[in-house]
C-alpha positions, -999 to 999 in steps of 0.1 A, spaced: -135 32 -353 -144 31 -313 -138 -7 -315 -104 -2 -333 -91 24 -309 -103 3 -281 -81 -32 -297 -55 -9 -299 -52 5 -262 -61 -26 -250 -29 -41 -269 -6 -13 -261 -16 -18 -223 -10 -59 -228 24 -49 -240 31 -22 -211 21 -48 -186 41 -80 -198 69 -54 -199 65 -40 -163 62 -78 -153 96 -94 -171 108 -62 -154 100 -72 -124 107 -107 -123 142 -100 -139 144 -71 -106 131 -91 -76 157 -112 -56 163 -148 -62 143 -171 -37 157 -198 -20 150 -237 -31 120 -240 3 105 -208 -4 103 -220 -46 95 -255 -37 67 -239 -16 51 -212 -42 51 -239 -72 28 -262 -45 10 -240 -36 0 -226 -70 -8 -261 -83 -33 -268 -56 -51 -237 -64 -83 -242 -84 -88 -213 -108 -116 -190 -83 -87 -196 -59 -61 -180 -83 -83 -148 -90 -92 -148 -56 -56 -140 -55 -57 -109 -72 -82 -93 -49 -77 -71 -22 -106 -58 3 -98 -31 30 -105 -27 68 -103 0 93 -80 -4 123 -110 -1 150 -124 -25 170 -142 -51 155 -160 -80 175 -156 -114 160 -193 -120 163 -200 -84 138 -217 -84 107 -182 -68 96 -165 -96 109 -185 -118 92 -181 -98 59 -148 -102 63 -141 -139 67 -164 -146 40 -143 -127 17 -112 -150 31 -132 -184 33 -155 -180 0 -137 -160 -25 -101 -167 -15 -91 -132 -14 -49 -124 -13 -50 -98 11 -62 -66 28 -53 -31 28 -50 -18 60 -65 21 67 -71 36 101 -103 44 112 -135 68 112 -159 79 133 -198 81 122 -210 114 113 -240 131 95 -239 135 56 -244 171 62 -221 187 80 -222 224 96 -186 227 103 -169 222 68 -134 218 87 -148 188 102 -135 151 96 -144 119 98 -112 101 97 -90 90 128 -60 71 136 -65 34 138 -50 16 169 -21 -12 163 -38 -39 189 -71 -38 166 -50 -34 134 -27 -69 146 -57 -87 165 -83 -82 128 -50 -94 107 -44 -126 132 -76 -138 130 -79 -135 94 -48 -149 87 -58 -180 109 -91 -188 83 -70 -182 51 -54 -218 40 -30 -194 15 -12 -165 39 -27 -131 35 -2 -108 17 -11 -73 34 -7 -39 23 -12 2 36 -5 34 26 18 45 52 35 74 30 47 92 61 53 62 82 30 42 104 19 66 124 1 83 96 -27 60 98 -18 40 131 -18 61 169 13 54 187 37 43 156 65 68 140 52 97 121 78 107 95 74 146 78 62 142 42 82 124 20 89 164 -1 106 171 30 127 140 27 133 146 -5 150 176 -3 174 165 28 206 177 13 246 163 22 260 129 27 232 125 53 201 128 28 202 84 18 211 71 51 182 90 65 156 78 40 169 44 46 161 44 84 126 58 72 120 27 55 134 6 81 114 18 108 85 22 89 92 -15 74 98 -31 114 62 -13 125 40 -25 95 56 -57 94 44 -56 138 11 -49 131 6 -76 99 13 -54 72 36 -69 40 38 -45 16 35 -3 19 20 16 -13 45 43 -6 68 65 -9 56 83 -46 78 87 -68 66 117 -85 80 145 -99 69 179 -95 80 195 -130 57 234 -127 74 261 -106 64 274 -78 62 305 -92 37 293 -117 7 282 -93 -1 256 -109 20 227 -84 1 197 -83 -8 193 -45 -4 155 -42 30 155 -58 40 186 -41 37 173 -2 32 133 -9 63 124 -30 97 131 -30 96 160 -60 118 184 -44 146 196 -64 127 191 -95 155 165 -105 150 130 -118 181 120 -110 178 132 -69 138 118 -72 157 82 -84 185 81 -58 158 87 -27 133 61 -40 164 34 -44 
């Protein structure tokens, strides 16, 4: 019965992904002839490790990191030996005991853009396929980089209201788009989409969709318009 109900989910998720990917390939803009010509190259001189190299994606903090680290080292060996596609880009930390007296107390910092852009660079020069980068930067930037633009939280820009509310969230993501794209960063896991569906009255909000998406209004059709 176990192994039934296991074939079963694993065809159901089979079909949702094939789905999501026609989707997306029907969605995503049409490339010119270079940038085709390239990929299809590309793809064919890739052995198979290389292709599922592909599919991975490490992380790094945003702190200083001496070429000549263990880290560093770490690092490169994830480009040079297992092929990886990218990195996700977080900010940084500072070292602290595992027992803390002060429960208020954090261990996570801003990262700075110099280490962010120099770490990217000289990964990007040992990978022989170009690192495709990626951050959660839900409230621009600056939410996990000192010095860039910190936006308020995308509930807030969900519930801008008027003519104003799209042109707004559109120089969010330009701004947001022109500082990762500075510091190495392709793609940004963010905004959320989500919809916050329980009143407030009911306390039982989910926090994370609350402040980290744009749910205000309650409205599928408002939550659609901001993410376009």
């Amino acid at each position: 019965m176990r192994r039934r109900a296991s074939a079963y989910r694993s065809v159901v998720l089979g079909v949702v992904l094939a789905s999501t990917y026609a989707g997306l390939i029907a969605a995503r803009p049409p490339l010119d002839r270079t940038a085709e010509r390239w990929i299809e190259q590309t793809r064919k001189k890739l052995t198979l490790d290389e292709k599922i190299g592909q599919l991975i994606v490490p992380s790094f903090e945003s702190a200083y990191l001496s070429t000549d680290s263990d880290t560093f080292d770490e690092l490169s060996r994830l480009v040079r030996e297992y092929h990886v596609g990218g990195f996700h880009v977080f900010g940084a930390s500072i070292a602290a005991p595992p027992v803390l007296l002060n429960p208020s107390y954090g261990t996570v910092i801003l990262g700075q853009p110099f280490s962010a852009a120099s770490l990217v660079n000289r990964l990007q020069a040992l990978s022989s396929v170009p690192l495709l980068n990626t951050a959660d930067f839900e409230a621009g930037v600056g939410f996990r980089i000192s010095g860039a633009t910190v936006f308020p939280r995308q509930m807030a820009m969900g519930a801008i209201a008027g003519d104003a509310a799209a042109r707004l969230v559109r120089e969010e993501a330009r701004i947001t788009a022109v500082e990762a794209r500075a510091i190495g960063v392709h793609v940004n896991f963010a905004p959320l989409a989500g919809r916050e569906q329980q009143p407030a009255e009911s306390g039982h909000q989910h926090p994370i969709v609350r402040r980290r998406s744009r749910s205000r209004g309650h409205t599928g059709g408002r939550v659609r318009r901001r993410r376009a």
